[in-house]
C-alpha positions in Angstrom: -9.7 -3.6 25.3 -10.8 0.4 25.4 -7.4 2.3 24.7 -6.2 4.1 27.9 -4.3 7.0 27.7 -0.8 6.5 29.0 1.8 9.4 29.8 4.8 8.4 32.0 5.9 10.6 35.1 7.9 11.2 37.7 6.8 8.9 40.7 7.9 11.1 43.2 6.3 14.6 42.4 2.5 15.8 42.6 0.7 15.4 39.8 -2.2 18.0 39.4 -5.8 16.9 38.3 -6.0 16.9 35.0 -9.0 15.8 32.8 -8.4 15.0 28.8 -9.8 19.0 27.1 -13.1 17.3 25.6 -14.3 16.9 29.4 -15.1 20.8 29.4 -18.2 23.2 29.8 -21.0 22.7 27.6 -20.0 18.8 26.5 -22.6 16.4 25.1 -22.4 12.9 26.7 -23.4 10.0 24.9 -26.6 8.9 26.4 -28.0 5.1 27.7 -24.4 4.3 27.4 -22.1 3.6 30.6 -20.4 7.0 31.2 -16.5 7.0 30.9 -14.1 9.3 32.6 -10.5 9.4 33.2 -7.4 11.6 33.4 -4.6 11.9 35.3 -3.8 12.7 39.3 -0.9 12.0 41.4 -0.2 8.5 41.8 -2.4 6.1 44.5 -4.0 9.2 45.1 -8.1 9.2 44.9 -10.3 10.9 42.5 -13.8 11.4 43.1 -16.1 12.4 40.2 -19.9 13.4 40.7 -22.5 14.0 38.3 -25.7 15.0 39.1 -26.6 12.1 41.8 -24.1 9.4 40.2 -21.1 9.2 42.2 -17.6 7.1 41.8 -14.4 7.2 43.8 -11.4 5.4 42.1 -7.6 5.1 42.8 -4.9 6.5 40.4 -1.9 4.1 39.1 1.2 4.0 39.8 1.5 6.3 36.4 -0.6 8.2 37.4 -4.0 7.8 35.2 -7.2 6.5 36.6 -10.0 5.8 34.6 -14.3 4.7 35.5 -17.3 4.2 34.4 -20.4 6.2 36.0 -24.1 4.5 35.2 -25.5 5.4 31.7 -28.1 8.4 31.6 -31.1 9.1 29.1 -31.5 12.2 27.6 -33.7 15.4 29.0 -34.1 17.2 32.1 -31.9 20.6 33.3 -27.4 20.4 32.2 -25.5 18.9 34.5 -22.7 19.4 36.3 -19.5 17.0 37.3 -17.2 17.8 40.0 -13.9 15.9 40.1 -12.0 15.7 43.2 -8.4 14.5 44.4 -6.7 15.6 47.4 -6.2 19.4 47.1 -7.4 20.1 43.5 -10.9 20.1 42.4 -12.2 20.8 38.8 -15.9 21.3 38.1 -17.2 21.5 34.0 -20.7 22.8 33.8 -23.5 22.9 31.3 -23.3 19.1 30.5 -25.8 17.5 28.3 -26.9 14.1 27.2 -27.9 13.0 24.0 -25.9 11.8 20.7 -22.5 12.2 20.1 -20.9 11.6 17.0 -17.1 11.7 15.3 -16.9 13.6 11.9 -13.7 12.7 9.9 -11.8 12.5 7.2 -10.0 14.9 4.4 -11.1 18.5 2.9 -14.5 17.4 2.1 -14.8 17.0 5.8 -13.6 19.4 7.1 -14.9 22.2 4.7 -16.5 24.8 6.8 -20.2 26.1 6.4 -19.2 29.5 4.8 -17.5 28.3 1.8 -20.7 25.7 1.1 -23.8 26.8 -1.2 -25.9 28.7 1.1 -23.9 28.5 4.1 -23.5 32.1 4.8 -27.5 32.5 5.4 -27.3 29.2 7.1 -25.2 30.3 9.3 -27.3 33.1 10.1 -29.8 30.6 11.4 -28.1 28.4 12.9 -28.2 28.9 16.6 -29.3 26.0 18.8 -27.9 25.7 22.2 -28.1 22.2 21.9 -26.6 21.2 18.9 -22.3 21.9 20.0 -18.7 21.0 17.7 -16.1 19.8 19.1 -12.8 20.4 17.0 -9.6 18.5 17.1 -6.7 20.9 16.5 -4.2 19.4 14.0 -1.7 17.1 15.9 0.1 14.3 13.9 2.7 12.9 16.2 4.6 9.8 15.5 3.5 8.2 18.5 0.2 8.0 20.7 -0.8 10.8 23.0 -3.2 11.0 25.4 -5.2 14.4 24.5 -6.3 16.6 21.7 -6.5 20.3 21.8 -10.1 21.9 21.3 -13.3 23.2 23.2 -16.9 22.8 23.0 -19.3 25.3 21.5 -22.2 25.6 20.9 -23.9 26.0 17.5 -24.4 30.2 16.3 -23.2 32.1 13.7 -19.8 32.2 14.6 -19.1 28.9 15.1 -21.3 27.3 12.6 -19.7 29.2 10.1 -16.4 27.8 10.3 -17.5 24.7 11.4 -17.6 21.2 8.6 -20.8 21.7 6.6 -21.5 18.4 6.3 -21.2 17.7 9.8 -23.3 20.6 10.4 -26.1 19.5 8.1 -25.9 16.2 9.6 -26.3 17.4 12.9 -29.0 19.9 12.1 -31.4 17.1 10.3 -30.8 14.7 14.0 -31.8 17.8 16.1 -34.6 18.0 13.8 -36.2 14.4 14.0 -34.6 13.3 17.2 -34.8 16.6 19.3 -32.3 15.3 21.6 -29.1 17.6 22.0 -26.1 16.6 19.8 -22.7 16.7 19.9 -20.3 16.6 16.5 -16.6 16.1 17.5 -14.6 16.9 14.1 -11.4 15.6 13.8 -10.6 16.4 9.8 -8.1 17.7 7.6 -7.4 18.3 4.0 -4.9 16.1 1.4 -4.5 13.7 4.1 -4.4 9.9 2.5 -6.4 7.0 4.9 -3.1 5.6 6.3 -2.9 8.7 8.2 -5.8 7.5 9.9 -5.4 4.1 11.3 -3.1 2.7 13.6 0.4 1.0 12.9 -1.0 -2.5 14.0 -3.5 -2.1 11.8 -1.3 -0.9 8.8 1.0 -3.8 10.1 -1.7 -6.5 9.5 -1.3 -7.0 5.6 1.4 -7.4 3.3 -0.1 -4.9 1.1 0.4 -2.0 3.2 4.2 -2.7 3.7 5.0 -0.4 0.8 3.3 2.4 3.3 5.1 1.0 6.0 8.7 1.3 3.9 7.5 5.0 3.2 7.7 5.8 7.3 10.7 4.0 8.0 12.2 6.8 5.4 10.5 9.6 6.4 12.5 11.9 9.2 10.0 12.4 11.5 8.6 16.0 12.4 9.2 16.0 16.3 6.3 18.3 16.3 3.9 16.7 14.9 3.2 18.9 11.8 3.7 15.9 8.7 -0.1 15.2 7.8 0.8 12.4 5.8 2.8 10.9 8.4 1.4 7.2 8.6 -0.9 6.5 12.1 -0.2 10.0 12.9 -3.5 11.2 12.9 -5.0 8.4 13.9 -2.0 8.9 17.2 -3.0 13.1 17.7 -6.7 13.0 16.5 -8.3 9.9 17.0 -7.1 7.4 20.0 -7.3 9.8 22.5 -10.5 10.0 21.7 -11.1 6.2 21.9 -12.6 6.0 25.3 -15.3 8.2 24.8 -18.6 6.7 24.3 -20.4 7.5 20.8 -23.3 6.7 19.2 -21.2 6.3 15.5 -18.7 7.7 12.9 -19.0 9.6 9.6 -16.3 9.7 6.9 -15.8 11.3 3.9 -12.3 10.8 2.4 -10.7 9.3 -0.5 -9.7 11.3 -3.0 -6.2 11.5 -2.1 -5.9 7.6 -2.2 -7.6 7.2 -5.7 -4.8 6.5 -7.4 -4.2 3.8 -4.7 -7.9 2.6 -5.2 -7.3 -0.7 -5.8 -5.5 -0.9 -2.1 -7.8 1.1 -0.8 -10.1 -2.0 -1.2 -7.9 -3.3 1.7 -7.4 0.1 3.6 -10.8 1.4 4.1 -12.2 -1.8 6.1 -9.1 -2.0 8.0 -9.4 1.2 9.2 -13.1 0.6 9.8 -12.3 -2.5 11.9 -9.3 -0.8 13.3 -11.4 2.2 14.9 -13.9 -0.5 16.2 -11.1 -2.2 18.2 -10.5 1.2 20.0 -13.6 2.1 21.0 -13.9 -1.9 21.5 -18.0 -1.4 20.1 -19.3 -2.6 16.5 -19.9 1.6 16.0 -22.3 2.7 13.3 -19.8 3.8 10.0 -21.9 5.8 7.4 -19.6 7.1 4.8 -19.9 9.1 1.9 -19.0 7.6 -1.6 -16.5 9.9 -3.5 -19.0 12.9 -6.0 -18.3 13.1 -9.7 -15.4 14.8 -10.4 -12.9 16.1 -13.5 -14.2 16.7 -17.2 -17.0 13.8 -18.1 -16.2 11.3 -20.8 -17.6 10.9 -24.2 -16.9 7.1 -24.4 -17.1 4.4 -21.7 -13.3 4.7 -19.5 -11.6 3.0 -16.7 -10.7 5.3 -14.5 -9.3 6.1 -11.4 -12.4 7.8 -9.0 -14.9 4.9 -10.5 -12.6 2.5 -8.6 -12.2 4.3 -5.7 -16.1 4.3 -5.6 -16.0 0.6 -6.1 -13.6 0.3 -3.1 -15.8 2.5 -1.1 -19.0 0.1 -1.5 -17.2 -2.8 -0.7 -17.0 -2.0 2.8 -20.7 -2.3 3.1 -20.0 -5.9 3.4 -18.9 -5.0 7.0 -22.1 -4.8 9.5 -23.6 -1.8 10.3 -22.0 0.9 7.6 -23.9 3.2 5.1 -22.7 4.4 2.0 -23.9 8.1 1.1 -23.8 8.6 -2.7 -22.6 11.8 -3.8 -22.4 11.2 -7.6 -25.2 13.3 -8.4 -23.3 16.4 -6.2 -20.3 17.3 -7.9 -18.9 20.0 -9.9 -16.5 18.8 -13.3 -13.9 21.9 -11.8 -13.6 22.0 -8.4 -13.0 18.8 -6.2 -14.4 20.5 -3.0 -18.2 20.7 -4.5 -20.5 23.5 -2.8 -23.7 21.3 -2.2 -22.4 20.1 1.2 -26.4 20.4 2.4 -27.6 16.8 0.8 -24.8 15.1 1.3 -25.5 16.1 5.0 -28.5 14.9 4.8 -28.3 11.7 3.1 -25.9 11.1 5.9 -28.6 11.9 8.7 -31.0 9.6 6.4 -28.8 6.7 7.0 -28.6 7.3 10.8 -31.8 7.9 11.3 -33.0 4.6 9.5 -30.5 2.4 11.3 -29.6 3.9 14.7 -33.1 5.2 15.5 -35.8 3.5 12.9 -37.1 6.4 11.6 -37.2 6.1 8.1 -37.8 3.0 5.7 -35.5 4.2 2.8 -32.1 5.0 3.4 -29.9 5.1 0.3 -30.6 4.7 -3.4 -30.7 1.6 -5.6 -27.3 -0.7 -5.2 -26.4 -3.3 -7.5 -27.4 -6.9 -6.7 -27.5 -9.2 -9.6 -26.9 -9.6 -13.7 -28.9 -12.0 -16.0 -28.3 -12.1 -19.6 -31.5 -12.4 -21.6 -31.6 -12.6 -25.5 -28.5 -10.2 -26.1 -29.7 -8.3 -23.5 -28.5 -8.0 -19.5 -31.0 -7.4 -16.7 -29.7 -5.8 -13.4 -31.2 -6.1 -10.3 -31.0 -4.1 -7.5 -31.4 -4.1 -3.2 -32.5 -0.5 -2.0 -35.3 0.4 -4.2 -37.7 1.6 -2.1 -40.8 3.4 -3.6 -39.5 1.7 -6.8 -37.1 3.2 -9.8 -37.4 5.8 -11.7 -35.4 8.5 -14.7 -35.2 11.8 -14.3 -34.5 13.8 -16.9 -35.4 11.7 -19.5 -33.9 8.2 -20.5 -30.9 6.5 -18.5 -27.6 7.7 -19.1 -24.4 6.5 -18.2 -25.2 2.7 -18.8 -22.5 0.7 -20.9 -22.4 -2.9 -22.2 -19.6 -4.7 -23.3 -18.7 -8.8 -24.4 -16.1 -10.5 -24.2 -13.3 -8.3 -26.0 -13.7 -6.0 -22.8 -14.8 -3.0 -25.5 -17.4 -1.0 -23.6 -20.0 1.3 -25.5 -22.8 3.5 -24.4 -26.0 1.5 -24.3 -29.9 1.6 -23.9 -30.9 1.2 -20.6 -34.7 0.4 -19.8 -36.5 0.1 -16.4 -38.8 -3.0 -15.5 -40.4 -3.0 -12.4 -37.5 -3.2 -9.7 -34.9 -3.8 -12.6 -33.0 -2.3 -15.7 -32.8 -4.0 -18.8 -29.6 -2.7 -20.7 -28.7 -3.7 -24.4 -27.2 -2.3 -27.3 -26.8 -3.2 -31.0 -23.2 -3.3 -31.2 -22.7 -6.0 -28.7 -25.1 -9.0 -29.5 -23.2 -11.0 -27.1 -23.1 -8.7 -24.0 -21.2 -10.2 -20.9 -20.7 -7.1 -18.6 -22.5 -3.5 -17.9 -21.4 -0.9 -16.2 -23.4 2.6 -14.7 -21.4 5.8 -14.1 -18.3 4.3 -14.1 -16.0 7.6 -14.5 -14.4 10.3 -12.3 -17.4 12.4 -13.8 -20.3 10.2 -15.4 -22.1 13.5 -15.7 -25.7 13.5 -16.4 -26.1 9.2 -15.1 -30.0 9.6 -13.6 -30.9 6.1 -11.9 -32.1 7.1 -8.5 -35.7 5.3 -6.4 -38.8 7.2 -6.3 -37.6 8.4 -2.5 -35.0 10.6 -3.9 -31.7 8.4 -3.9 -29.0 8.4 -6.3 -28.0 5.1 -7.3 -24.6 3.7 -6.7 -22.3 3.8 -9.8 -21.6 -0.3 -10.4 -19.6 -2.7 -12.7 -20.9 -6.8 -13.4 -16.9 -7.4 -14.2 -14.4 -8.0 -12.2 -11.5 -7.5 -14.9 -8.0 -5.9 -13.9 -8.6 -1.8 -13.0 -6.4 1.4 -13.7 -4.9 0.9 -10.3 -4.6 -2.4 -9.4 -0.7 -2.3 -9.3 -0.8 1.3 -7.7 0.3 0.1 -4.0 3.6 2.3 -3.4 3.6 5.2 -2.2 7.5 6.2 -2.1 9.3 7.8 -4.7 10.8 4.7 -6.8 15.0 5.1 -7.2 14.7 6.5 -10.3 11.9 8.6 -12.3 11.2 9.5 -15.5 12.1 12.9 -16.6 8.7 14.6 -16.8 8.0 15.8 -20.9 8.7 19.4 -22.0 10.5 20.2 -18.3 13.1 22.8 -19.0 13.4 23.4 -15.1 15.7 21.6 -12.7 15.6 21.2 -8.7 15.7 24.6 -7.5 17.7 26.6 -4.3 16.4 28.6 -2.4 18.2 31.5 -0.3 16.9 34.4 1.6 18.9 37.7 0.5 17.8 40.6 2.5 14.0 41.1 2.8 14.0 38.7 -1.0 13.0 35.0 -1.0 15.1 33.7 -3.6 13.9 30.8 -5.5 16.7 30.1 -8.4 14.8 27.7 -10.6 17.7 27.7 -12.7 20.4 25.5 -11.5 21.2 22.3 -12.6 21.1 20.7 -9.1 20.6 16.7 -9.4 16.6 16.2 -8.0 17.3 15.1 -4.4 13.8 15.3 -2.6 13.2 11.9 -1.8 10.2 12.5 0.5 6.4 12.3 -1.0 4.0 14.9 -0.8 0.5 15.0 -0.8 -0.9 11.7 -3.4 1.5 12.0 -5.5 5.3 11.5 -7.0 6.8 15.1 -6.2 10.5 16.3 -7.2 11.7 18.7 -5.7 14.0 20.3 -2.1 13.8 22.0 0.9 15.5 23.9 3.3 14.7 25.2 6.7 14.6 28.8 7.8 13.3 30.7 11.1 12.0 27.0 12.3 10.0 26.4 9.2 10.7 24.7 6.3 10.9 25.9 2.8 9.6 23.7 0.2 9.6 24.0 -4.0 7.2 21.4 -5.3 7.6 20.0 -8.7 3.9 17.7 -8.9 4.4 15.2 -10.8 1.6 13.2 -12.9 -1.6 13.9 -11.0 -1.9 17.5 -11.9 -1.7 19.1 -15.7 1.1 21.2 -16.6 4.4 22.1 -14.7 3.6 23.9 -11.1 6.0 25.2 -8.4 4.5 25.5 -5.0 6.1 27.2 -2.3 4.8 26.2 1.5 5.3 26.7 4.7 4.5 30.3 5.0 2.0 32.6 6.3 2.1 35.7 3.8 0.6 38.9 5.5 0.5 42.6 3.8 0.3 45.0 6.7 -0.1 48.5 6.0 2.9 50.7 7.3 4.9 53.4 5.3 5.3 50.9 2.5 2.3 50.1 1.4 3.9 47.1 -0.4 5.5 45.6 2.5 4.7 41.7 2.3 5.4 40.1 5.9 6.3 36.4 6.3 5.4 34.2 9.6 7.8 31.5 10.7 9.0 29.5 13.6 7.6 32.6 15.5 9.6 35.4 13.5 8.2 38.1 11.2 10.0 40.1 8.6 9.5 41.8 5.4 9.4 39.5 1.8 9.5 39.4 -1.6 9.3 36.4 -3.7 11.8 36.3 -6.4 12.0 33.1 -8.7 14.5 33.2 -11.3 14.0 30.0 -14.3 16.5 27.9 -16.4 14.9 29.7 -19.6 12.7 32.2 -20.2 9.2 31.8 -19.5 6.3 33.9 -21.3 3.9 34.0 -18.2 2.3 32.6 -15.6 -0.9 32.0 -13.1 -1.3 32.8 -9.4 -3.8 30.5 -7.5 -3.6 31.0 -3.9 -5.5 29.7 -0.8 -8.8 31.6 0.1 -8.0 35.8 0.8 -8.7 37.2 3.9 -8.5 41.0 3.1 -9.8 43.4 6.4 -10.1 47.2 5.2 -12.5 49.9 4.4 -12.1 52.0 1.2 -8.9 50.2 0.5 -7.4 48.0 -2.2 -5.1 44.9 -2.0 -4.0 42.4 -3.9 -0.6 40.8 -5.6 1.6 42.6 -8.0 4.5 41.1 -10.6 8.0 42.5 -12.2 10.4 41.2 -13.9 13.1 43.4 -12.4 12.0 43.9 -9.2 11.4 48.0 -9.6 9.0 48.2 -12.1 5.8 46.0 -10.4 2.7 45.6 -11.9 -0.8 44.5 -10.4 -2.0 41.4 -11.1 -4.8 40.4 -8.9 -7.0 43.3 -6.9 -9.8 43.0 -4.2 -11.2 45.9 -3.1 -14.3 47.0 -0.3 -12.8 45.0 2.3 -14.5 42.3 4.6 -13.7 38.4 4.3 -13.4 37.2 1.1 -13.1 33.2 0.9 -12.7 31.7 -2.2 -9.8 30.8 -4.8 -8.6 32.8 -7.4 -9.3 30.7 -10.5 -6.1 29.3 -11.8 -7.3 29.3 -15.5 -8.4 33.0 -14.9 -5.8 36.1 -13.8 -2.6 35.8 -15.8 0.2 37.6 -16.8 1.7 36.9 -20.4 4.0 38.1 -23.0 6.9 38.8 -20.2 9.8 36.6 -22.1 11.8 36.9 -18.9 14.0 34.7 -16.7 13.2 36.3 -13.4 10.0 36.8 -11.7 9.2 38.7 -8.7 5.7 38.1 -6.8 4.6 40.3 -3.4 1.0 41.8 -1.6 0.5 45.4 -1.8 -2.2 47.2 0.6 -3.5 50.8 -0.5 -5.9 53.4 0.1 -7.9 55.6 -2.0 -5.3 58.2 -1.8 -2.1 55.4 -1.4 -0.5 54.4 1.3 -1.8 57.7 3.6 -4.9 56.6 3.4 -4.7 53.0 4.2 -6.6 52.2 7.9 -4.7 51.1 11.0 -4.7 47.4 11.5 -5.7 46.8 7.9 -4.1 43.3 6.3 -4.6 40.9 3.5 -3.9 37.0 4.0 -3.7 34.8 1.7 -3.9 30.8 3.2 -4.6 27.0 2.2 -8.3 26.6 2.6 -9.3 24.8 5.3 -6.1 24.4 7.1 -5.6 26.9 9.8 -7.8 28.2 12.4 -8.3 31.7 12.7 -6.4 34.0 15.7 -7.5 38.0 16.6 -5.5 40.2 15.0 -2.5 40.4 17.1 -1.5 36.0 16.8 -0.6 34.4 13.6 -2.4 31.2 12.3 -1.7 28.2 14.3 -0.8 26.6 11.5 0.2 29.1 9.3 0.7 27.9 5.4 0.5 29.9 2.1 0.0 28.0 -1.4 1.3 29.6 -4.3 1.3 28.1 -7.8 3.1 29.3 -10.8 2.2 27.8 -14.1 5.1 28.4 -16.7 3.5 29.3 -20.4 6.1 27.8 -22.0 
């Protein structure tokens, strides 16, 4: 059955016309598919819909919805327009077009935008086509279904492009290009979010395996608005089934790396929710996916490791009919997980589409495993997907390694015959197993076809992985004390215009929810609306880091040309951040979200003391205009303080000081990829700052 939107009313009262927002001027419609429409009018009451000469009356439940289906359309000819009707209201969306419409989703890989991808800027410059629109979701991640999602069409320039998901946008621009049919991309993606977010509770409901996630909601005290993006179902509740009806022509994903540690359960996860999203449009929809790109430092022995099994998980879904896997292996960068080359794996998206959905191509993807023979101390792997046949670059194959039956893997030779690789070594005359780039980084593995294709990192074994046992996702009773932590749960307070963060108490570690993929100590407290949170990560991340969310930081130039302003639960007022430790630490890092810094001629940036009088800069940016990237955690740092209290704030000046700092001139610092921008008068709608303080102990 196709999910209907349900909201209860009052039987009694009018109900205006209402339309779900995606039904709005300058829409793409999926074509040569029957064309759905529905909403919500006053009870029994009749609603007429019109578009172009197709022409539908139906009558609204008791509940008010209604819902029908007008005959499907082919592409071409002049936009249309459809006029809905019910008693007194009316409603008329313009500049409609038919063609191919398809969902974009998943985590920060998604949902990075053009402008922070390699090239995107002058992409973006070129990118106006009036026929190729976005559609985003706004974030919404309610504990329960809705029946809408906020957003608006556009269509593609440099404005919208810019911020739009790059690989969404390359995808789209390579369809436009073969198909030249319009195209519609509805993105519904956000960062750090793990796959359970995604599907729906009957879906997480339908294996013991997932009842450790299940466990983790029953725990969790539920946001009433909707802001928890780890909240199981929820985003499949805000950001996905309201979408259900809506006819598409298929679905690409890219997500994963917050579940890697989970891989072995992502095995289950991944087709559920693949089969789960099917049952909600009720159609077998195309699935192309992308397969997780290297990441981390590269190896110098054969390892089991976490982001090889995630990959496995990822190509076992290509057991389920009509899915693609696009193989990013050959894409990523050792230090940052967000990799910049967002163009091929765009592409090698659109090259899977346009092979399956519209037979234009005869090679799709590169070489995938298929079989193993050993022959004379020696294993020969064959493969499906070779196309124009197999080929090195760079010189011989890397990234092979052979093992026998002790399970002890070494690098080994790896040869090409014909369609196969024959893959040996000296120190295992007895070989049983091979496996090719199987690491979080196999750096420098070079098996592609002739056509262009990476091919898809692989294991003949099937012996026990890093994460097999990985399944819970709650904070266990009890937790090891993480080594060398001198630092115990911290308060916070708010003294004056100072955010106090006293990192020195010996408060028992209370926290019991679980943030981002990870086991997290640490506590909260709420303030103006929003909450306060000090972040201990625990395990996934090197080192001891504090992170501080759940603000928007804004320097504003007044009088003070230090003034740092805080946004929360709709209030604004001056802030310093003041941390004080359980012993004296010698320095520290600032990494913070990308900087948005608008000013001509001035300066800005963060500045440090250990007293709070005597400050000190610490990062600068200078010349104005939008700056969008991270300050490198290994780079700006402050050292040889030997102190137990450390104050952090912005700072805004002009050439001359504060005189001679412009009206209207500000510095923001936020989480990349997580808030949409306002004009200069609104805050963020979702307004977050990420601060990290790494103790040089």
């Amino acid at each position: 059955m196709v999910h209907m939107p349900h909201v209860t009313h009052a039987q009694d009262n009018h109900i205006d016309l209402r339309l779900p927002s995606f039904f709005s001027d300058r829409m793409v419609l999926q074509r040569d598919k029957p064309i759905r429409v529905w909403g919500q009018a006053s009870p029994g009451a009749e609603v007429r819909v019109r578009l172009g000469s197709a022409e539908k009356t139906v009558t609204a439940s008791a509940d008010g919805t209604w819902f029908m289906e007008l005959p499907p359309r082919t592409s071409g000819g002049q936009p249309l327009e459809m006029d809905v009707s019910s008693g007194r209201d009316a409603l008329k969306i313009r500049d409609i077009l038919l063609g191919d419409v398809w969902l974009c989703s998943g985590q920060s890989n998604m949902a990075l935008p053009l402008s922070k991808s390699n090239g995107g800027a002058a992409e973006a410059q070129a990118s106006a086509d009036p026929k190729l629109r976005f559609f985003t979701t706004e974030f919404h991640a309610p504990n329960e279904p809705v029946d809408d999602v906020s957003g608006e069409w556009v269509e593609s320039s440099t404005e919208t492009a810019r911020s739009f998901s790059a690989v969404a946008y390359y995808f789209g621009k390579q369809l436009r290009n073969e198909l030249n049919v319009p195209v519609g991309l509805i993105l519904s993606a956000h960062g750090a979010t793990a796959i359970e977010s995604w599907m729906s509770r009957e879906a997480l409901q339908s294996d013991p395996d997932f009842k450790p996630i299940l466990d983790k909601l029953a725990a969790t005290v539920i946001d009433p608005n909707g802001w928890d993006m780890h909240l199981p179902s929820g985003l499949f509740h805000g950001r996905i089934l309201p979408l259900a009806p809506l006819p598409l022509c298929g679905v690409i994903w890219y997500q994963g790396e917050t579940n890697a540690k989970r891989a072995w359960q992502y095995r289950k996860l991944f087709p559920a929710l693949i089969q789960d999203w099917r049952k909600a449009w009720d159609e077998e929809l195309p699935f192309y996916f992308v397969q997780l790109a290297n990441y981390q430092k590269p190896p110098t022995h054969p390892v089991n490791e976490e982001w090889a099994e995630l990959r496995e998980a990822q190509a076992l879904a290509l057991k389920l009919p009509h899915t693609g896997m696009a193989v990013a292996i050959d894409v990523g960068e050792e230090k940052n997980i967000h990799p910049s080359n967002k163009k091929t794996v765009g592409e090698r998206l659109a090259a899977l589409a346009l092979a399956r959905n519209y037979g234009k191509m005869t090679t799709d993807s590169g070489p995938l495993y298929r079989s193993m023979e050993v022959e004379d101390g020696k294993i020969r792997i064959g493969f499906d997907s070779t196309g124009s046949g197999l080929e090195a670059r760079g010189g011989k194959l890397k990234q092979f390694a052979i093992a026998g039956a002790d399970n002890k893997f070494v690098w080994a030779d790896a040869v090409i015959e014909g369609d196969s690789v024959l893959v040996s070594s000296p120190q295992v005359p007895e070989p049983v197993a091979v496996r090719y780039a199987w690491a979080n980084n196999p750096a420098g593995c070079n098996l592609y076809n002739k056509d262009g294709f990476p091919a898809a990192p692989f294991r003949t074994d099937d012996w026990p992985g890093v994460t097999e046992k990985n399944h819970l996702v709650a904070v266990p009773p009890a937790l090891p004390k993480p080594p060398m932590d001198p630092i115990l749960d911290p308060s916070i307070g708010l003294t004056g215009n100072t955010l106090e963060v006293d990192l020195g108490k010996d408060i028992e570690r209370n926290w019991d929810q679980v943030k981002a993929n990870g086991y997290r100590y640490g506590a909260r407290q709420k303030r103006e609306g929003k909450e306060i949170h000090i972040w201990l990560p625990y395990e996934e991340e090197p080192g001891l880091y504090y992170e501080l969310e759940g603000f928007q930081l804004e320097a504003t130039r007044h009088d003070n040309p230090a003034e740092l302003v805080y946004s929360g639960g709709g209030k604004q007022g001056k802030l310093t951040l003041k941390f004080r430790f359980s012993a004296p630490i010698a320095g520290f890092r600032l990494k913070t979200g990308p900087v948005n810094f608008q000013a001509h001629g001035a300066v800005a940036g963060f500045e440090y003391s250990a007293d709070g009088k005597n400050w000190k800069p610490f990062h600068e940016i200078s010349g104005g205009g939008q700056i969008n990237r991270w300050i490198d955690p290994k780079g700006p740092k402050a050292e040889g303080l030997n102190t137990r209290d450390l104050y952090l704030r912005c700072y805004v000046r002009g050439p001359g000081g504060s005189a001679g700092v412009p009206d209207n001139t500000r510095l923001r610092a936020r989480m990349a990829g997580d808030v949409r921008w306002g004009d200069a008068s609104r805050t963020f709608s979702q307004a977050q700052w990420q601060m990290w303080v790494e103790l040089a102990l």
